[in-house]
N, C-alpha and C positions, 0 to 999 in steps of 0.2 A: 504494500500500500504506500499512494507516495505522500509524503512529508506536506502539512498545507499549515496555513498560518491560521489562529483561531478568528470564529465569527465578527467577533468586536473588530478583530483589525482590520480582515474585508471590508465588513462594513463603513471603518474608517476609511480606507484606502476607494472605495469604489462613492463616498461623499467628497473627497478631495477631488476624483478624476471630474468628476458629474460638476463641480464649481469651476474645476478650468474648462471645462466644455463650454458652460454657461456663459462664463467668462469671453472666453474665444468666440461665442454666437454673438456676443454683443458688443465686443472688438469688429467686427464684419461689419455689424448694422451701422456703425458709428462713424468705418471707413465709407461706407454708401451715402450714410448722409452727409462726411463731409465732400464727399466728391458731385455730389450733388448742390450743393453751396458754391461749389467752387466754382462750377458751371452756370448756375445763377451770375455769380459774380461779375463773368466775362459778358455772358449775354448781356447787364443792366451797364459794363464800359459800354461796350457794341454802342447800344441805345444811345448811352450819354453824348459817344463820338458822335453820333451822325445828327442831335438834337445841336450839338455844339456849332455843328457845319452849317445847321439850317439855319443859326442865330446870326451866325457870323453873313450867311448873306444876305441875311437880313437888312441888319444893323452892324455890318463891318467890322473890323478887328477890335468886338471889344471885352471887358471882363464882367461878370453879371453876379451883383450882389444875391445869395440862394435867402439872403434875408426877408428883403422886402424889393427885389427884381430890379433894383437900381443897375442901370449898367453907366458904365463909364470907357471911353477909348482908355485904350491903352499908355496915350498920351497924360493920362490923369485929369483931362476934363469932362465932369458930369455931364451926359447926353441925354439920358431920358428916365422916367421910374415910372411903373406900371402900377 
């Protein structure tokens, strides 16, 4: 008969395995979300660029207050507020 290690430490031993499992499934889900994030990310630059381009031909090279929509050339003189 071969040699086994008694109940209690199985039982120990197969509660450690079953928490790095756990462990390891929600290491996975948390790569997914952040790679999903990260994807977000790029998609809402994307947007910002091509919103930036629309302004710009708008209203020409200039910087736009995200406060209250004030834009100003670059030059540093106030041009318009929204």
């Amino acid at each position: 008969m071969a040699k086994k290690i008694t109940k209690k430490e199985l039982e120990d031993l197969r509660g450690l395995i079953s928490q790095i499992n756990q462990n390891q499934i929600q290491i996975g889900v948390l790569e997914v979300q952040k790679s999903e994030a990260v994807d977000n990310v790029k998609a809402l630059k994307s947007q910002t660029i091509v919103m930036q381009q629309e302004l710009e031909k708008k209203y020409g090279p200039v910087n736009v207050s995200i406060t209250d929509g004030t834009i100003t050339k670059r030059d540093g003189n106030i041009n318009k507020k929204n």
